[in-house]
N, C-alpha and C positions, 0 to 999 in steps of 0.2 A: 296142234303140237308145234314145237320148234325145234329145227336143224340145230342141233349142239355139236360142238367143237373144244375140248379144252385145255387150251393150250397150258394157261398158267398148271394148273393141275399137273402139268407132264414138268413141270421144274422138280427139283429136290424138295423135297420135305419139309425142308427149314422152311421153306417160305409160306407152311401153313400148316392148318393141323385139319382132319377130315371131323369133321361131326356130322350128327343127323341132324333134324330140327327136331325141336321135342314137340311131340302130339298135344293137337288143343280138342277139348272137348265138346265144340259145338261151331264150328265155323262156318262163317254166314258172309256174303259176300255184301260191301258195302259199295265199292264204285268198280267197275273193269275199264279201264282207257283202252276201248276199241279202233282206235285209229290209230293207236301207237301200237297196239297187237299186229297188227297189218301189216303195217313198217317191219317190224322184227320178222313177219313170214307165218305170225299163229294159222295155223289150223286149225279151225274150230274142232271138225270131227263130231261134229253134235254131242261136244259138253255142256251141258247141264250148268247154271251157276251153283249147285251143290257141290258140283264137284269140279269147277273152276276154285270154287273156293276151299277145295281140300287139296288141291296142288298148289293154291298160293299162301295157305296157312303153313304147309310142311307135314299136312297131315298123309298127302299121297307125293312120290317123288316122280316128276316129270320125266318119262322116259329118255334118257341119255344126258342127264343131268350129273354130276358130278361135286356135292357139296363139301367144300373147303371154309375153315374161316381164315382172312389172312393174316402173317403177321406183321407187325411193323412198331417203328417207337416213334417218338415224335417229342416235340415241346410244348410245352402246354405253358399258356402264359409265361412265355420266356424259360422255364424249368423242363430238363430235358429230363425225359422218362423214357428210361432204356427198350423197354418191353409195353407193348398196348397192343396191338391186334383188335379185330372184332369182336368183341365181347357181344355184342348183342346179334349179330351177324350173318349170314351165309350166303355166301359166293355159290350159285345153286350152277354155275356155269356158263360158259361165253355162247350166243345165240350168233349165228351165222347168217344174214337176210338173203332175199334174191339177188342182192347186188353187191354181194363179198363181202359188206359192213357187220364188223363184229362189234356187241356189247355184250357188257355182261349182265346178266340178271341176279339180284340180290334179293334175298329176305332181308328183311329188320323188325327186331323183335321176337327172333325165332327160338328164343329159349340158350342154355349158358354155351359157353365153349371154354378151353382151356384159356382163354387169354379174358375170362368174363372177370376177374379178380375180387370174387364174392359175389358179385351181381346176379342178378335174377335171369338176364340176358331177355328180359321182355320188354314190351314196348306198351306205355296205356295209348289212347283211343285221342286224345288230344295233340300229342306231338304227329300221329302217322297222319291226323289229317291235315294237321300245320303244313309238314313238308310236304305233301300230295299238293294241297293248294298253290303253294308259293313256288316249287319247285315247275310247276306245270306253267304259272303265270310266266317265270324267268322265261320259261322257252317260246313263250306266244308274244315276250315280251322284245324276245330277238339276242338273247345274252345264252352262252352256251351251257348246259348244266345237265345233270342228270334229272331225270322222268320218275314219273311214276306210272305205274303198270296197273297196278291193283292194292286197294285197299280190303281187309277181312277181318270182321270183328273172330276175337276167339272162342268167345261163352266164358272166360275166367275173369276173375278180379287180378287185377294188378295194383299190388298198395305201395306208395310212396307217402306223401305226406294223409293221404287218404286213400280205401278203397275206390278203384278207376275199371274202367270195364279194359280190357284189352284189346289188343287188333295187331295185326303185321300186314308191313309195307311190302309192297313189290317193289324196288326199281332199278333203274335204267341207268348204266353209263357207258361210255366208250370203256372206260376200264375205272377201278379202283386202284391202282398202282398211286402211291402217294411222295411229298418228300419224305415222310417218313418211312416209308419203306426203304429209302435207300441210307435214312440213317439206321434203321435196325442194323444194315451190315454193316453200316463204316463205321458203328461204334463198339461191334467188336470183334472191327478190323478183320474181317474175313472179303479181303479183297477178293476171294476166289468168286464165291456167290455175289457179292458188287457187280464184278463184269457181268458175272449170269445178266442180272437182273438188269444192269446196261443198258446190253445187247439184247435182251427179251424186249424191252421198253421200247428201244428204236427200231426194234424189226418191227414192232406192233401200231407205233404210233409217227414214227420219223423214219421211213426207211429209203427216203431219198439220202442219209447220212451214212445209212449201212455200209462200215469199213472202211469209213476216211481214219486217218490216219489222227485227226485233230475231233474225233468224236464226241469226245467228253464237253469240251467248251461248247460243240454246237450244238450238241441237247440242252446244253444250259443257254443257248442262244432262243432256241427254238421254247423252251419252256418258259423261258422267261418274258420272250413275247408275247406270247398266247394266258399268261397270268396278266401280262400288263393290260393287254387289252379288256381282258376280263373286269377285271379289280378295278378300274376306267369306268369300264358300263356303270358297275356297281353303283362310282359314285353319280355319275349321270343320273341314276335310277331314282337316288337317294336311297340304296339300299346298305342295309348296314349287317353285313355275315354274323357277326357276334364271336366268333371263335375259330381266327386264323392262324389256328396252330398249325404247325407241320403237317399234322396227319391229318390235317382236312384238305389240303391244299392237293389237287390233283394234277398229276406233271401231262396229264392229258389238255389242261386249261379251261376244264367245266368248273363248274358251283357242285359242290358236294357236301354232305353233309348241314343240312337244315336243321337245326339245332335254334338258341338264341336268338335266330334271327329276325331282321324287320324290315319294312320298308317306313322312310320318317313320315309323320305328320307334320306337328310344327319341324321348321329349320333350325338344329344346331349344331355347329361345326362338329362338339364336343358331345355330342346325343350318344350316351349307350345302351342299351335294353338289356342285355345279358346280366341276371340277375350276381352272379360268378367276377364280373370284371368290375370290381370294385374302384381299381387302378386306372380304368378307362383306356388299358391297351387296344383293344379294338373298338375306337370309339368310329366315328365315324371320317373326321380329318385324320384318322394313325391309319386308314388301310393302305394306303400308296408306303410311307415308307415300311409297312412291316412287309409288306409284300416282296419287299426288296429287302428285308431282314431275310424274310423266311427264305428268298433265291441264293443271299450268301450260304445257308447252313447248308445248302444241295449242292453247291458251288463246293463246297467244305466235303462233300461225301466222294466227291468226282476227284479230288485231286491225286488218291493214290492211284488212280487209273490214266493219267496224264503222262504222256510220257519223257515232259520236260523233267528238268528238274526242278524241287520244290520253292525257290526262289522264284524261277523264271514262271510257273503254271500259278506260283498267286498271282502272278504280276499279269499274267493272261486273262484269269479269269476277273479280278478284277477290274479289269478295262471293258469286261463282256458284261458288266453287271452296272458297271459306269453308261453304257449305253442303251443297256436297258431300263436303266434311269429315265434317260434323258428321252427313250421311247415313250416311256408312259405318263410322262409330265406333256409331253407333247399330244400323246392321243386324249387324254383327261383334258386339256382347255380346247383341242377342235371340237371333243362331244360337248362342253361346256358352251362352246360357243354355238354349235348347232341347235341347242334348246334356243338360243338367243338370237337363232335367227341369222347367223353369220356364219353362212355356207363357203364364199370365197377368200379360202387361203388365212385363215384365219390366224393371227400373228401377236406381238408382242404387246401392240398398240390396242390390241381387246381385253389383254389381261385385265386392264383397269375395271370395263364392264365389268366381268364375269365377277371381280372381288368385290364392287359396289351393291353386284345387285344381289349380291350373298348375304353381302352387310345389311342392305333395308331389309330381308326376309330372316333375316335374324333377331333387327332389333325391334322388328314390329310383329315378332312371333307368329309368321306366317306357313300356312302350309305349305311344303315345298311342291309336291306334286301338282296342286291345284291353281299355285302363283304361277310354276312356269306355263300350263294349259291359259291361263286366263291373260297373263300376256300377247299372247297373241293376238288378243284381240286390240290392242292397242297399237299395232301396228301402223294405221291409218287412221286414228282416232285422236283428240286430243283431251276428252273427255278421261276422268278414271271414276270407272263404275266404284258399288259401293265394294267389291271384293279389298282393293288397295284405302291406305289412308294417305289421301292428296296431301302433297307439304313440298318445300323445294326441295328435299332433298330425294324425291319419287320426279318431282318434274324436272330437274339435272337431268337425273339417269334417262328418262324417257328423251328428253332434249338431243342427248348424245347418242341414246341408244339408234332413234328412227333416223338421223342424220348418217349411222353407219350403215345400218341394214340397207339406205334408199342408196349408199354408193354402187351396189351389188348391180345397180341395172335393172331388176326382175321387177317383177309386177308387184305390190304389196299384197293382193289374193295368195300368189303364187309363194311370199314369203310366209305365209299364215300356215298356206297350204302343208307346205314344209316343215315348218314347227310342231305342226301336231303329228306329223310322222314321227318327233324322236322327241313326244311330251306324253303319256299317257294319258288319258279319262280316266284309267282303273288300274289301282293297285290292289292287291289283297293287304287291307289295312289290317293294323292289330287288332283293333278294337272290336271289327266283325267278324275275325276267324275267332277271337275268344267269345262272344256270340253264338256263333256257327258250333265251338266245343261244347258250351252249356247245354245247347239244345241236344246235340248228339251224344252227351253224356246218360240224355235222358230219353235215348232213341229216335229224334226225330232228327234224318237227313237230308229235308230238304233245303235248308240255306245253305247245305254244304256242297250239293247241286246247282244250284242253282249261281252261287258264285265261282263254282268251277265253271261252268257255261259260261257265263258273262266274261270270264278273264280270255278266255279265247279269242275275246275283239278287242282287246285294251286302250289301242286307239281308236275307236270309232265311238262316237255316241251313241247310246242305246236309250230308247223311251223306257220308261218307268221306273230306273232302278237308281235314281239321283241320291239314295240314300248313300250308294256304294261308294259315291264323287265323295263323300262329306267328311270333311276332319272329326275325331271325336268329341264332344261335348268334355269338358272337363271331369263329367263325372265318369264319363267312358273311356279316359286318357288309362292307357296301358303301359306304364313305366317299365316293367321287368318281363322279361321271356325267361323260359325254361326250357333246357332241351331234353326231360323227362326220364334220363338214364336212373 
């Protein structure tokens, strides 16, 4: 069992609606993350996975559970949409560990709520594996995001473009509090619940801020940092979110919300998967400035709570968004430069690398993930194995490149060594978790297994699973994602 506590639950009203989960008719348990049960403080209490899997379907409610869906609005490709909430949803309540760390624990796919707006409010068996995979990878991968807890098929069909077997997700975050939550209030203008929700946020998440006088801007200092850093990893990862609306964006600074997402094979600046983003808003080169879009519109919710006047609190916050610019330009080319190998103080004079070697893995349609790993080995090589296509403009770059890494002083081992701390071996590529669905579409869960395992080591080699290293074959190339609502 888990130590429940629920604070959000004890706000007003407005900021949720109570549902149950609607009952499924047959639920079976597909994965339990028992090492993040732990963490949280589970007590087994000798459950059964029958009925592990009828507290995480919604079929029995976890004693001292409190289910809420919450609300919120957001923008959705630029277009602000007043009202969204958790349609598919529930906030089952904040879990307390042995060491005072609260998250919350969520269903997804747990059937409608009032904010479901026709939807079915279920989830088929394809997306809840999507994000259990990738969402588990981001955290072994070292990038901060929400968990997943447990996977449970339901015994029903869910039909979208086709009958799909169903399931609900379990998971994990510090909290679901989003910018959109803080636009639902400011946009209509109920500064009263604004402050609530503040003040809830920095007691919960920044309460070294608690009752300065200049709050507003340092939650947005604080937030803003912790998305830059974020949204940095991202592109270090070559990971591409797919849909950084407001209301996915958590003022916490996890990854939320696995929907369209991916991580690249080939390299392109302009790569989008989200079948939805026709426009290429979320392409992979827009996450840095939308992420700095998306921190003005919160910047935008914070000002009636300023206590300057309206002139003087743009012109503050402003300048607080100006330097969390100029943050995340700055942590995006250290991480950029760290792939490459260039640990010491890494400056103005590496830009050139990092855009060179973007351009050759662009115009020679290279895997990203597997270029920067395979780099490495060139280090102290003058040879390019057959991964690269030799030509001068691959031996420039290498020319330049090992002439700056050899200024660092370190040993070439030691620089190798280093590279592969912040290069992957293993991503959850498209190609294989859409693999990994077919098969589980049709009951069988062992490659969904077995690449959850494997992503637990992402940097380290592992014997026999080189299929996992491998870009897809063009006939296995996965152009569009889905996030299955």
């Amino acid at each position: 069992m888990f130590r429940f506590d629920n604070s959000y639950a004890g706000l007003p009203e407005d900021f949720y609606a109570r549902v149950a989960a609607a009952r499924v008719p047959a639920p079976r348990l597909i994965s339990w993350n028992s090492d993040l049960a732990d963490e949280l403080g589970w007590e087994n209490l000798q459950y059964s996975e029958e009925e592990i899997a009828d507290c995480f379907s919604g079929n029995r409610q976890l004693p001292g559970a409190d289910p809420i869906a919450l609300a919120y609005a957001g923008h959705q490709f630029g277009s602000f949409v007043p009202s969204l909430g958790d349609g598919r949803a529930l906030l089952l309540g904040e879990v307390v560990n042995s060491r005072g760390q609260r998250f919350d624990l969520q269903l997804k796919g747990s059937g409608r709520t009032p904010f479901s707006r026709g939807g079915d409010g279920k989830a088929p068996l394809g997306p809840v594996l999507r994000e259990y995979l990738v969402s588990e990878a981001m955290h072994h991968l070292g990038l901060p995001t929400s968990r997943s807890l447990a996977a449970v098929l339901t015994g029903e069909q869910v039909y979208r473009d086709k009958a799909l077997p169903g399931a609900v997700l379990t998971r994990v975050a510090s909290s679901h509090i989003r910018i959109g939550t803080f636009e639902y209030f400011a946009s209509r203008q109920d500064h009263e619940s604004l402050k609530t929700l503040l003040d809830y946020t920095i007691q919960r998440h920044y309460p070294e801020i608690k009752g300065e006088p200049d709050a507003p801007v340092l939650f947005l200092a604080k937030v803003g940092r912790l998305q830059a850093e974020l949204v940095s990893g991202w592109m270090a990862l070559g990971f591409i979110h797919g849909v950084m609306n407001t209301d996915n964006m958590s003022v916490a600074g996890e990854t939320i919300d696995y929907g369209p997402c991916a991580f690249m094979d080939e390299f392109s600046h302009d790569r989008v998967y989200s079948f939805i983003d026709q426009g290429g808003r979320y392409a992979y080169s827009n996450q840095m400035p939308i992420v700095l879009w998306n921190l003005s519109r919160l910047g935008e919710c914070l000002l009636p709570l300023m206590p300057q006047d309206s002139n003087e609190a743009v012109r503050i916050l402003e300048n607080e968004l100006m330097s969390t610019q100029a943050f995340l330009e700055r942590r995006a080319h250290e991480k950029m430069c760290c792939k490459l190998g260039i640990f010491d103080h890494p400056g103005e004079q590496d830009k050139e690398l990092v855009k060179d070697w973007l351009h050759y893995l662009e115009r020679e349609k290279l895997d990203y993930t597997q270029s920067f790993r395979n780099l490495a080995e060139l280090v102290n090589s003058g040879s390019y194995p057959g991964w690269f296509s030799p030509g001068n403009e691959l031996k420039d770059f290498c020319d330049r490149w090992r002439r700056r890494i050899m200024q660092q002083g370190l040993d070439p081992e030691e620089i190798k060594k280093m590279m592969n701390e912040h290069n992957p071996v293993f991503i959850p590529r498209n190609h294989k978790i859409e693999e990994i669905i077919e098969a589980a579409n049709q009951g069988d869960f062992s490659l969904f297994h077995e690449m959850n395992e494997l992503l637990k080591n992402p940097y380290l080699e592992q014997e026999g699973f080189k299929s996992y290293t491998l870009p897809p074959r063009p006939e296995e190339v996965v152009a569009n994602t889905f996030c299955g609502t």
